[in-house]
DRENNUSE-621534 format. One record per residue (C-alpha): residue number from 1; residue in three letters; z, x, y. Coordinates in steps of 0.25 Angstrom, whole numbers, plus 5000, padded with zeros to 4 digits. Example, Ala and Ser with C-alpha at 12.3 -4.5 7.8 and 13.67 -1.06 7.14 Angstrom:
2
PT num residu    z    x    y
PT   1    ALA 5031 5049 4982
PT   2    SER 5029 5055 4996
This chain:
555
PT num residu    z    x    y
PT   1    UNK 5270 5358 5447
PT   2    UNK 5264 5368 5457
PT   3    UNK 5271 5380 5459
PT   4    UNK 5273 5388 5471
PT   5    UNK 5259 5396 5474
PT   6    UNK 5259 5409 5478
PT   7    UNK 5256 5407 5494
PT   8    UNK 5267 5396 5494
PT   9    UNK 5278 5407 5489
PT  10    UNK 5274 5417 5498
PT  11    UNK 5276 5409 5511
PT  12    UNK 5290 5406 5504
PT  13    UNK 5293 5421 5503
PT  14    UNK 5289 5424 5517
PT  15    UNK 5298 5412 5522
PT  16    UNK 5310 5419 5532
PT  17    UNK 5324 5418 5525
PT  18    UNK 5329 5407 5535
PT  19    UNK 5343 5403 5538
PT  20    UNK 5351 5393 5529
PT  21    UNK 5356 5382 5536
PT  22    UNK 5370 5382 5544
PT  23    UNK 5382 5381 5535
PT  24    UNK 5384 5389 5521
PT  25    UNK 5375 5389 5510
PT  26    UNK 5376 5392 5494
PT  27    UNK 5367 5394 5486
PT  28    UNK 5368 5388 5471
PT  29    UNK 5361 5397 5460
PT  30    UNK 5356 5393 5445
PT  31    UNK 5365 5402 5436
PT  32    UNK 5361 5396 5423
PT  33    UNK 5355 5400 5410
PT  34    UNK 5342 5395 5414
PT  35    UNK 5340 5406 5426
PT  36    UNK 5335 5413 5415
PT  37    UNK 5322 5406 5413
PT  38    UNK 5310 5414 5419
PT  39    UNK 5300 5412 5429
PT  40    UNK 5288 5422 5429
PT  41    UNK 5294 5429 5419
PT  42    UNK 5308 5432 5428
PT  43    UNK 5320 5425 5424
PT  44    UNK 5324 5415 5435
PT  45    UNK 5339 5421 5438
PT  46    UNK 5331 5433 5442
PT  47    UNK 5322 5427 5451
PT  48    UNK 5333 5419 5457
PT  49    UNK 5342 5431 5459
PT  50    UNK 5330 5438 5466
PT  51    UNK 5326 5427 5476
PT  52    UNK 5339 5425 5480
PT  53    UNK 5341 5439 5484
PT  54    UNK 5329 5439 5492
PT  55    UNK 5330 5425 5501
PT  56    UNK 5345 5429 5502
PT  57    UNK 5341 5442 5506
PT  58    UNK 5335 5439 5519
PT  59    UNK 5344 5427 5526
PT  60    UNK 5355 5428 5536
PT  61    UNK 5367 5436 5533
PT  62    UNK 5375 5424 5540
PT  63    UNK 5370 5413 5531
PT  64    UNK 5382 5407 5523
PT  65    UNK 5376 5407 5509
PT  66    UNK 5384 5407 5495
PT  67    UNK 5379 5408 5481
PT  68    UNK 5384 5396 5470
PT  69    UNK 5379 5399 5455
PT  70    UNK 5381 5391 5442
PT  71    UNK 5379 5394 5427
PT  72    UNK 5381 5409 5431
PT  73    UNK 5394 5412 5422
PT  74    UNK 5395 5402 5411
PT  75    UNK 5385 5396 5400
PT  76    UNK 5386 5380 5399
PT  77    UNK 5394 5378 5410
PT  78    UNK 5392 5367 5420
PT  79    UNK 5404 5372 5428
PT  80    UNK 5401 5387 5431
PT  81    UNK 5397 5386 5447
PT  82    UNK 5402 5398 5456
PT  83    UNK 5402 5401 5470
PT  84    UNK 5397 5415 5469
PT  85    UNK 5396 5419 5484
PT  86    UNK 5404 5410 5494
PT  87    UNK 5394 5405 5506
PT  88    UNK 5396 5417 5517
PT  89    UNK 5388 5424 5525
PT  90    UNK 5381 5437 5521
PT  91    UNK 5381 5433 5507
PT  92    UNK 5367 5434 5502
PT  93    UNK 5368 5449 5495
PT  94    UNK 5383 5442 5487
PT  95    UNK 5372 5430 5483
PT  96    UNK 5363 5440 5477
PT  97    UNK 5371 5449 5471
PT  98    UNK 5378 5437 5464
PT  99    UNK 5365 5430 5461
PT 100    UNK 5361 5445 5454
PT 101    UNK 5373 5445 5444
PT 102    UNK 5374 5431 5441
PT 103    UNK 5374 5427 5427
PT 104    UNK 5363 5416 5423
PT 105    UNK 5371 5406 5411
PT 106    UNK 5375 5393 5413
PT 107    UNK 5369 5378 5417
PT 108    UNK 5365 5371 5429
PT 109    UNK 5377 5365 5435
PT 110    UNK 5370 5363 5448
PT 111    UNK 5376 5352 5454
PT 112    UNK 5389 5357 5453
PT 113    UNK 5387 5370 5459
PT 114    UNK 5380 5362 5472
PT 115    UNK 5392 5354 5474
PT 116    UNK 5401 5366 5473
PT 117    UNK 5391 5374 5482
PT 118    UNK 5393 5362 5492
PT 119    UNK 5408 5360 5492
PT 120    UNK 5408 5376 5493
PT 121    UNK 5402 5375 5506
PT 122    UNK 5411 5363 5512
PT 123    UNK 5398 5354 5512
PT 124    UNK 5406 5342 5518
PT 125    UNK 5412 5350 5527
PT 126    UNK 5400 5360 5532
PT 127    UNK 5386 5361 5531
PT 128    UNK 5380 5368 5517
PT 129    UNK 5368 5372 5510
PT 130    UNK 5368 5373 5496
PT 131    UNK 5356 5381 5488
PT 132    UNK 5354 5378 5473
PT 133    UNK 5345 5387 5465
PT 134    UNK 5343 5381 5453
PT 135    UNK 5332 5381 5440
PT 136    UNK 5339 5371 5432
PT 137    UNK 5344 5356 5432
PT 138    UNK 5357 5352 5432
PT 139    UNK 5364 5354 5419
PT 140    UNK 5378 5350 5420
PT 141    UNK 5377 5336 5423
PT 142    UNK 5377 5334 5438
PT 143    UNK 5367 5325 5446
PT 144    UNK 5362 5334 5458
PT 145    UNK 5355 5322 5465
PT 146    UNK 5369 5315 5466
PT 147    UNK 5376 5329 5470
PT 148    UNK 5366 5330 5480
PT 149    UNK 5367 5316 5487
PT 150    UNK 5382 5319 5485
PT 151    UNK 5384 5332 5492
PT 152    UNK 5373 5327 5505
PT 153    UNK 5381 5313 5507
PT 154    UNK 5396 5324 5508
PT 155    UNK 5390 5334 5513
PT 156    UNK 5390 5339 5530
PT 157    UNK 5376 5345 5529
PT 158    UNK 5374 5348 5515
PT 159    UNK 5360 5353 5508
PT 160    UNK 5358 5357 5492
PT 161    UNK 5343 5365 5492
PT 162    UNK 5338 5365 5477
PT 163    UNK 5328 5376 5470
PT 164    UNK 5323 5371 5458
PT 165    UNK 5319 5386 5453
PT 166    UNK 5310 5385 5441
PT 167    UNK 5313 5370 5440
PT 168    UNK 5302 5359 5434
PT 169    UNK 5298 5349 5445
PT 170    UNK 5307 5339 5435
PT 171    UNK 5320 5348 5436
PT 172    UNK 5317 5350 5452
PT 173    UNK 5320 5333 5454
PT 174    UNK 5331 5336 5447
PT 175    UNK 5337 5344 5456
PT 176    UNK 5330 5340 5469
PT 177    UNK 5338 5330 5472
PT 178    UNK 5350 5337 5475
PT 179    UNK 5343 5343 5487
PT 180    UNK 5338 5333 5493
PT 181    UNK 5349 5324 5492
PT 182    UNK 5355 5335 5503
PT 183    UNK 5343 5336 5511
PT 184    UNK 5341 5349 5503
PT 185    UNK 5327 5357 5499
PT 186    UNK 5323 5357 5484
PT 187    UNK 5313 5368 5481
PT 188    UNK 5305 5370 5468
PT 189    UNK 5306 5385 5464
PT 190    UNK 5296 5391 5453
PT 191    UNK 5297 5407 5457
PT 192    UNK 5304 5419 5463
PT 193    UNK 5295 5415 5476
PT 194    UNK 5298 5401 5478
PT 195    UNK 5311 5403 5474
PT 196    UNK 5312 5413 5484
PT 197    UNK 5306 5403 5493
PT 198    UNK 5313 5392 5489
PT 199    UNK 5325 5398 5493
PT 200    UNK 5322 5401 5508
PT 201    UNK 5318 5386 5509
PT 202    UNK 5332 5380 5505
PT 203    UNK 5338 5391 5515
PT 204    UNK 5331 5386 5526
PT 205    UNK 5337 5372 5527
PT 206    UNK 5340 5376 5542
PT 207    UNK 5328 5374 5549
PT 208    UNK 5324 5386 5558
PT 209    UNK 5321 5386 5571
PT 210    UNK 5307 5383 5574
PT 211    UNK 5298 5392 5577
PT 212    UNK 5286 5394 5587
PT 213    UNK 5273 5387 5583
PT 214    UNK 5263 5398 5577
PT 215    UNK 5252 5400 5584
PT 216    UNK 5242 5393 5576
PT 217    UNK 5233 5401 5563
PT 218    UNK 5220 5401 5563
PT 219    UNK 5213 5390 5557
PT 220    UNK 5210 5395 5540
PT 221    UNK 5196 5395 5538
PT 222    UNK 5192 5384 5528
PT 223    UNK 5192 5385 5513
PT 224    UNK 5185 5376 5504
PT 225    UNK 5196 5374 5494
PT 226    UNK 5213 5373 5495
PT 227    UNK 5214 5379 5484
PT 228    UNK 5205 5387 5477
PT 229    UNK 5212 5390 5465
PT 230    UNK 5218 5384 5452
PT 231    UNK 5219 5391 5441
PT 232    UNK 5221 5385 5426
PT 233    UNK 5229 5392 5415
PT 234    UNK 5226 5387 5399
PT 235    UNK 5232 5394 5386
PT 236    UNK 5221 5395 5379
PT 237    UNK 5207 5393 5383
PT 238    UNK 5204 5377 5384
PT 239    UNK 5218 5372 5384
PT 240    UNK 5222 5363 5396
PT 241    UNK 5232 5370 5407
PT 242    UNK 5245 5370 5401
PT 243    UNK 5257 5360 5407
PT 244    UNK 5263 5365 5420
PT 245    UNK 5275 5370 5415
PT 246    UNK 5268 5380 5407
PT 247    UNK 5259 5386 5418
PT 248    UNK 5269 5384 5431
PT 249    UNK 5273 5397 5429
PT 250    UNK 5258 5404 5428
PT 251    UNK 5254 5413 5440
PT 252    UNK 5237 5418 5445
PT 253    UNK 5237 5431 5451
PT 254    UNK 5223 5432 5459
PT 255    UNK 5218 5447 5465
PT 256    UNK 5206 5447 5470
PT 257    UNK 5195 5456 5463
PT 258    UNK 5188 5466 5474
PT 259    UNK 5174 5469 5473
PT 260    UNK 5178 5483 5465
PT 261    UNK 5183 5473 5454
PT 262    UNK 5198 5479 5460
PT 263    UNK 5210 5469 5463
PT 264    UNK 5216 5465 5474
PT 265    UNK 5231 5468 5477
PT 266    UNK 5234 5456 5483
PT 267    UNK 5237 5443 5474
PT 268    UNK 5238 5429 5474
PT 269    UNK 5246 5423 5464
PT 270    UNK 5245 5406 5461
PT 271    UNK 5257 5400 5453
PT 272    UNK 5257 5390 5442
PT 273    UNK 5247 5379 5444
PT 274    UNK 5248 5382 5460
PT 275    UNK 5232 5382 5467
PT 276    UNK 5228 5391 5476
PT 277    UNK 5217 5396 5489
PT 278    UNK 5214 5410 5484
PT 279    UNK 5204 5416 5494
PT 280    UNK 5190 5416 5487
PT 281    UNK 5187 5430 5477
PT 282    UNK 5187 5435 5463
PT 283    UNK 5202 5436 5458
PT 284    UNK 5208 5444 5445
PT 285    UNK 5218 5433 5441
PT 286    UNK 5232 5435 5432
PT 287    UNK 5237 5423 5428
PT 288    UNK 5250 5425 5423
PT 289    UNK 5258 5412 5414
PT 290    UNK 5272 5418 5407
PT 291    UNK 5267 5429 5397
PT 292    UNK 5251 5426 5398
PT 293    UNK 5244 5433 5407
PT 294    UNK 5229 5432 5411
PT 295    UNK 5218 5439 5420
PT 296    UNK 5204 5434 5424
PT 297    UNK 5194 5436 5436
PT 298    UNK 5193 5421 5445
PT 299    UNK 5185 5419 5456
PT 300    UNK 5188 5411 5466
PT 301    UNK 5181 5403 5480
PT 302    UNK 5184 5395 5492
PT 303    UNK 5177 5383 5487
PT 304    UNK 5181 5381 5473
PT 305    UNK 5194 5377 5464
PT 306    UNK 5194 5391 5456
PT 307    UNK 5202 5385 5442
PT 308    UNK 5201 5398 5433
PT 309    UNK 5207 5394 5419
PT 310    UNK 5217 5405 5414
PT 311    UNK 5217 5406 5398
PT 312    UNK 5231 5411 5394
PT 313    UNK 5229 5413 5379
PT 314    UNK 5243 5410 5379
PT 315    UNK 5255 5401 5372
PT 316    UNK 5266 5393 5377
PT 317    UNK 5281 5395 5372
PT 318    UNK 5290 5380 5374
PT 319    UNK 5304 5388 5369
PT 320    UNK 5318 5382 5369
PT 321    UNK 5328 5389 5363
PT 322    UNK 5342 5382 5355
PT 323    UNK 5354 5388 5351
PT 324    UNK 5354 5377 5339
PT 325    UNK 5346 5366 5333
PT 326    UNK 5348 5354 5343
PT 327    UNK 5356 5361 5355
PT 328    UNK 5351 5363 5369
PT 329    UNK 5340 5372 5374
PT 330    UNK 5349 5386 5375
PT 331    UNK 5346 5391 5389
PT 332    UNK 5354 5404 5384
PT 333    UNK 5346 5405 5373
PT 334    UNK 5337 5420 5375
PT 335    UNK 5322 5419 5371
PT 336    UNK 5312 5431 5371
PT 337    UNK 5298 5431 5367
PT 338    UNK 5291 5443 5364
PT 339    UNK 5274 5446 5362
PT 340    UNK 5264 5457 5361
PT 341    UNK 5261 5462 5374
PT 342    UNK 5275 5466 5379
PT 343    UNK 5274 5450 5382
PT 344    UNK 5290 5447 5381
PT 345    UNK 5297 5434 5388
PT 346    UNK 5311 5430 5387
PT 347    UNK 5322 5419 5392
PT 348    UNK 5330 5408 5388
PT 349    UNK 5333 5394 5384
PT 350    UNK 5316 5390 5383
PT 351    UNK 5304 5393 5390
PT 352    UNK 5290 5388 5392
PT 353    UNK 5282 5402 5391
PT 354    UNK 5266 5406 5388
PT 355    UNK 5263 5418 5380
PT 356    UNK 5250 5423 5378
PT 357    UNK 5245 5420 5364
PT 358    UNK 5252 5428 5352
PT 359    UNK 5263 5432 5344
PT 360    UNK 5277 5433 5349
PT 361    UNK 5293 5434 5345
PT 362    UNK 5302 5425 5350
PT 363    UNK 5315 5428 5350
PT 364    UNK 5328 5420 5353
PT 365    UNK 5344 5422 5356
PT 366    UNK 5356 5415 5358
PT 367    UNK 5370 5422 5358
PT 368    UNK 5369 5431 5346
PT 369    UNK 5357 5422 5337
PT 370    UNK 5343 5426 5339
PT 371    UNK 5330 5419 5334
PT 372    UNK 5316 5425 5333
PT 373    UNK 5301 5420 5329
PT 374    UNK 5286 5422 5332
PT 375    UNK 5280 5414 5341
PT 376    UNK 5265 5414 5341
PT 377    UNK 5259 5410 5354
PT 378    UNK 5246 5403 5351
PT 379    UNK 5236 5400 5365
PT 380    UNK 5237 5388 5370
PT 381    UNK 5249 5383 5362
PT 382    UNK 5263 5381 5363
PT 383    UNK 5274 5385 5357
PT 384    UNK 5287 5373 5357
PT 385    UNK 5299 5382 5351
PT 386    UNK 5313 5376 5350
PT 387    UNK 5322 5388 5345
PT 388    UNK 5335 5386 5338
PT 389    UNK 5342 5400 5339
PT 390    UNK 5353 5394 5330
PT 391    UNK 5366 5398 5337
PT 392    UNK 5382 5391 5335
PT 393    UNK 5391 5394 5347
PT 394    UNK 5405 5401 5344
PT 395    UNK 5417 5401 5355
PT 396    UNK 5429 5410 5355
PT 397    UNK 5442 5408 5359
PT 398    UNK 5452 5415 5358
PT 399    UNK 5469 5411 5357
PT 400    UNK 5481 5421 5361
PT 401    UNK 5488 5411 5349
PT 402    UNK 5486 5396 5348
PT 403    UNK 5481 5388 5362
PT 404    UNK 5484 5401 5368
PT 405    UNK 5468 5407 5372
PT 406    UNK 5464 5418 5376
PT 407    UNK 5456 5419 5391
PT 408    UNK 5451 5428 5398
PT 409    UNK 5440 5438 5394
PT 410    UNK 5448 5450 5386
PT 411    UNK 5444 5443 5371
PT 412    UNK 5433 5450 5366
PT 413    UNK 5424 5440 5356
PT 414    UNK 5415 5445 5346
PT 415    UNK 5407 5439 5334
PT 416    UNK 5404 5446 5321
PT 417    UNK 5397 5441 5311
PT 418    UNK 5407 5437 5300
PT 419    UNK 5400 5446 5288
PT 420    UNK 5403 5462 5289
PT 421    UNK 5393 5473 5284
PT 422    UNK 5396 5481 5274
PT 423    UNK 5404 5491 5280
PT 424    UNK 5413 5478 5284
PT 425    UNK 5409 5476 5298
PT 426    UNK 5403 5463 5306
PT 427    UNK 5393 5462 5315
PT 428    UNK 5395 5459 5331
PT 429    UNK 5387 5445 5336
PT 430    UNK 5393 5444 5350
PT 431    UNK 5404 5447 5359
PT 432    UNK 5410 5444 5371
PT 433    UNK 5423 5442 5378
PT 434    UNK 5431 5433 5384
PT 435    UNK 5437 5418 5380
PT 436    UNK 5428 5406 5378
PT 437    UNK 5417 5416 5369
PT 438    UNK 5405 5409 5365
PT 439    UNK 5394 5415 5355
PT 440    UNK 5381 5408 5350
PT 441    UNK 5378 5412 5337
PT 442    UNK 5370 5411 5326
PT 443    UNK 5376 5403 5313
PT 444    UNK 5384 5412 5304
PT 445    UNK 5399 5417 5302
PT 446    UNK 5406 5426 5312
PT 447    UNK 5418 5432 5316
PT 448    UNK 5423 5431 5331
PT 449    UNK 5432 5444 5335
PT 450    UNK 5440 5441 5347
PT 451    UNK 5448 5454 5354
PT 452    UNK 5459 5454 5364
PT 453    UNK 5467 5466 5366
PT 454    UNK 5471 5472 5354
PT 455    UNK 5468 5456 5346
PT 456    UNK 5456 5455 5336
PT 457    UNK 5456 5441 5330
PT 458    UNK 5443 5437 5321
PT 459    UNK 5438 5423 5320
PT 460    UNK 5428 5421 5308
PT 461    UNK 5418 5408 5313
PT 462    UNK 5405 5401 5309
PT 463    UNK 5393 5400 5318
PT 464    UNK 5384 5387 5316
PT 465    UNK 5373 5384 5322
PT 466    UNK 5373 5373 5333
PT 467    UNK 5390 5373 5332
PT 468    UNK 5400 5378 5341
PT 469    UNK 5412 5385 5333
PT 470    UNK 5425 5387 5343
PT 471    UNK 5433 5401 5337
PT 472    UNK 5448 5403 5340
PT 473    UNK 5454 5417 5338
PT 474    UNK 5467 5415 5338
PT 475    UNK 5472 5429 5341
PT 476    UNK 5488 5428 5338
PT 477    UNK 5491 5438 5351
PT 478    UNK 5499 5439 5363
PT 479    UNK 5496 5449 5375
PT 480    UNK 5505 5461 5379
PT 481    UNK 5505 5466 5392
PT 482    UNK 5512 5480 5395
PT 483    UNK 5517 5489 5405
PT 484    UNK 5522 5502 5407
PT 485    UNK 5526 5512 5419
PT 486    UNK 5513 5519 5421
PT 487    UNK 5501 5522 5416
PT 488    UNK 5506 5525 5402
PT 489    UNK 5498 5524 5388
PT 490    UNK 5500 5510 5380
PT 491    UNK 5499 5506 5367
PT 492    UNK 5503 5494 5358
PT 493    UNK 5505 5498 5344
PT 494    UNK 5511 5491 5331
PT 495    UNK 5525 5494 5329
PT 496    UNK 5524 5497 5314
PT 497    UNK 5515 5510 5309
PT 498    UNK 5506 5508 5297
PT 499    UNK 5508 5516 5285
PT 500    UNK 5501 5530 5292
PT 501    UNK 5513 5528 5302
PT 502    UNK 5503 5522 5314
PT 503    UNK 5505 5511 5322
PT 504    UNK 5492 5501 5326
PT 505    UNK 5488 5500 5341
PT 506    UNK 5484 5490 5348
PT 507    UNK 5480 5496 5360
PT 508    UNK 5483 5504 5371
PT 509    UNK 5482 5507 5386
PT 510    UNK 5488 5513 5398
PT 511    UNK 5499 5507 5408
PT 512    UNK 5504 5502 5417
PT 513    UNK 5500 5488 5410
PT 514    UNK 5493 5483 5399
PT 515    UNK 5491 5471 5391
PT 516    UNK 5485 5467 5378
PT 517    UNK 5483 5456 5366
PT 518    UNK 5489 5457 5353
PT 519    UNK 5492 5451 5341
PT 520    UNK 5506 5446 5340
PT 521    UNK 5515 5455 5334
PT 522    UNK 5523 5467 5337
PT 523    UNK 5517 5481 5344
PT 524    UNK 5525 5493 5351
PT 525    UNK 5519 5496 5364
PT 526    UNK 5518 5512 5364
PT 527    UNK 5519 5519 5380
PT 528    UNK 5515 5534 5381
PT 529    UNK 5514 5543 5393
PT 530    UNK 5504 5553 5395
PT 531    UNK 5512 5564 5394
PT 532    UNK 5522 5567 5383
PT 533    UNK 5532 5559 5386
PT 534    UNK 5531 5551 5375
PT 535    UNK 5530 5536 5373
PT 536    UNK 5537 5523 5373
PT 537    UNK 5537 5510 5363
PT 538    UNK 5540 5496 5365
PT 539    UNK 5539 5486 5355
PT 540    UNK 5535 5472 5358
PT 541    UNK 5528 5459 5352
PT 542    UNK 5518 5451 5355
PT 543    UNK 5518 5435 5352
PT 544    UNK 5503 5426 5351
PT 545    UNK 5501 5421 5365
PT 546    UNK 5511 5427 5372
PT 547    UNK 5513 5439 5383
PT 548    UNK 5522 5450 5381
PT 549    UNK 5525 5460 5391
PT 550    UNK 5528 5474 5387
PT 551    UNK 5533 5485 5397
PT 552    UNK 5536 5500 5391
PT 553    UNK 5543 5509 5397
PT 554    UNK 5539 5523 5399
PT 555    UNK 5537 5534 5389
């Protein structure tokens, strides 16, 4: 498939930001893992978040526009869709500023976040426009064609727009249908350009008012040739052009060669498998495909199909990355690559990648395991690596006492490796706070440590590979929540001294209020004044999975 050609971008970019039709509109953006997939050697989510500040940028203020996202707070949910910026007008900096902090995480629950987008904006009662901006296909088990001949048969005046950004032509028809089951555009993005332009098309879905006829161009002189130019790229010499999902992403910059042997400033740029007219002349040409990169005089005339065959002298990595032997491609899954010249790639989940001929590490990570080899990259060959980076999944929860658990974010969760160095101590593996705390590890035995308030509980476990391993720490505790006139100093204590007459803390803080966890059992609360007016105790107990209430009076 062709992509967009240089010429074809341009008039895009210059295109006026135009209004968007009457009624409110929302835009539906891509959160998921998979944003971080690259294109021209940018990560997706970054050129997303850049196009969308520069069309939103230049309309209306008065334009009723919202932003919806998915997969932006959670990993595997099909169920995490949130209406970041209600549709208003003057919302476009809100948009990108949200757009700029958003997290990129989960799946693709696309259809879903439509149909809320639509029932956001009253589609059965008003007129609404929905935007989705999206580079995968639905993941969570929707249909979009039905949703789409769903929403258009309820709807008042309803249209989905669709841009398939960085889609293959099979993934687009997957996803086209929705659109034009509402009388909506589908649009194929490859790049930050036709993004860009792809963007101002489905805005414009109000026709503008017509404007006078232009006076007529002069007739263009004839050429000989439509196009003049096709270049041909092979990995090593006498090898057949690679397949089109290898050399899509390549790109020819041409500047012309003047007389002194000095280049031009000006260049023209041809995408992927895109031919071209280029004015007749002698051209330096780059040609640029992922990490190889060549240069080469061509010359080219009006009256004859230039076809310059590029030699990469260059391989091809096929990578997918598995947490375990069987599982899923993992999309969270980090791999980097790194080679002699400063040449250096990373991303996640798989790629498709040329490197120029030679040696190379590779290395891979998922949660706290990490995998490395050398890859050597041969020309004109390929590379088909399926990596296991061998991980279980561990999930912590933690119980007040029994069927009692602990919400909320206070629990801090770590993991240490079950054996202790010689002076007795473990090793940390990961951390992390909150309930519902998940780690992917590599097989082995480990300790997880869970912390609220003044509670530590340890929960010994083995990770296996490919397994998932549910830990309970059942922490035996209760909370005490205090209060005292002013801003006094607090401190919980045990009510018995040890044998060098001290009593154990438990920790401390100043008032009016203040609550902790702890065990169950009996504690003095201690209250002191800053000045020397001495202090004040009050025993009380704490029981597992109940609240006390502790007030003191003043020193």
């Amino acid at each position: 498939m062709r992509l967009f050609s240089a010429l074809t971008i341009s008039m895009l970019l210059g295109l006026p930001v135009p209004a968007l039709a009457e009624g409110q509109s929302i835009i539906v953006l891509d959160a998921s893992g998979s944003m971080w997939g690259q294109i021209d050697g940018r990560a997706k989510l970054e050129i997303a978040r850049e196009t969308l500040g520069t069309v939103l940028s230049g309309i209306d203020p008065a334009t009723e526009i919202g932003l919806m996202a998915y997969g932006h707070r959670e990993k595997g949910s099909c169920t995490d869709i949130e209406l970041v910026v209600p549709p208003a007008a003057g919302t476009a900096v809100a948009i990108i500023d949200a757009a700029n902090a958003m997290k990129f995480l989960g799946k693709t629950p696309l259809s879903a976040a439509v149909k809320l987008a639509a029932e956001d904006l009253r589609y059965t009662e008003e007129a609404a426009t929905v935007i989705l901006i999206t580079d995968g296909i639905e993941t969570c088990e929707a249909d979009p064609c039905a949703l789409g001949a769903a929403l258009e048969a309820s709807g008042v005046d309803f249209t989905a727009h669709v841009v398939g950004f960085g889609l293959t032509e099979e993934e687009g028809r997957a996803v086209a249908c929705l659109a034009e089951n509402t009388g909506g555009k589908y649009i194929q993005a490859s790049d930050a350009g036709a993004l860009a332009g792809a963007l101002k098309i489905t805005m414009a879905v109000a026709e503008p008012a017509p404007e006078p006829e232009p006076k007529p161009e002069p007739a263009p002189a004839p050429v000989a040739l439509e196009k003049n130019f096709d270049p041909v790229i092979a990995l090593v010499e006498g090898q057949p052009e690679p397949a089109d999902e290898i050399v899509q992403d390549a790109y020819f910059t041409l500047r012309l060669i003047g007389a002194d042997g000095s280049l031009a400033e000006e260049a023209i740029t041809v995408y992927g498998r895109s031919t071209e007219l280029v004015p007749p002349g002698t051209y330096r040409m780059i040609t640029e495909l992922d990490d190889a990169k060549v240069e080469q005089d061509v010359t080219i005339t009006a009256d004859a199909l230039a076809q310059p065959v590029v030699v990469l002298n260059a391989g091809v990595l096929n990578l997918r990355l598995f947490a375990y032997e069987g599982g899923e491609v993992e999309t969270d899954a980090f791999w980097e690559v790194r080679g002699p010249d400063d040449i250096g790639e990373s991303g996640y989940g798989q790629t498709l990648h040329v490197f120029p001929a030679g040696e190379y590490s590779l290395q891979a990570s998922f949660g706290s395991a990490k995998v490395e080899e050398t890859l050597t990259f041969v020309a004109g060959q390929q590379i088909d690596k399926d990596l296991v980076i061998g991980t279980g999944l561990a999930v912590v929860e933690a119980f007040y006492t029994e069927g009692l658990m602990v919400e909320g974010g206070d629990q801090f969760v770590e993991i240490l490796e079950a054996k202790k160095d010689i002076e007795g101590n473990r090793k940390s593996v990961s951390y992390t706070y909150g309930s519902g705390a998940s780690f992917d590890l590599p097989g082995g035995d480990y300790v997880a440590v869970v912390t609220l308030g003044a509670v530590k509980v340890e929960v010994p476990f083995t990770a296996k590979v490919g397994e998932r391993v549910d830990l309970v720490a059942m922490l035996d505790a209760g909370i005490a929540a205090f209060t005292t006139p002013g801003g006094e100093y607090m401190e919980v204590l045990s009510p018995t001294k040890d044998i060098n007459g001290n009593q154990k803390s438990f920790g401390y803080a100043y008032g009016p209020t203040w609550q902790t966890a702890l065990a169950a059992g009996d504690y003095v609360l201690v209250v002191a004044a800053d000045s020397a007016a001495g202090r004040t105790e009050t025993p009380f107990s704490v029981k597992a999975g109940e609240r006390v209430e502790v007030t003191a009076a003043a020193p």
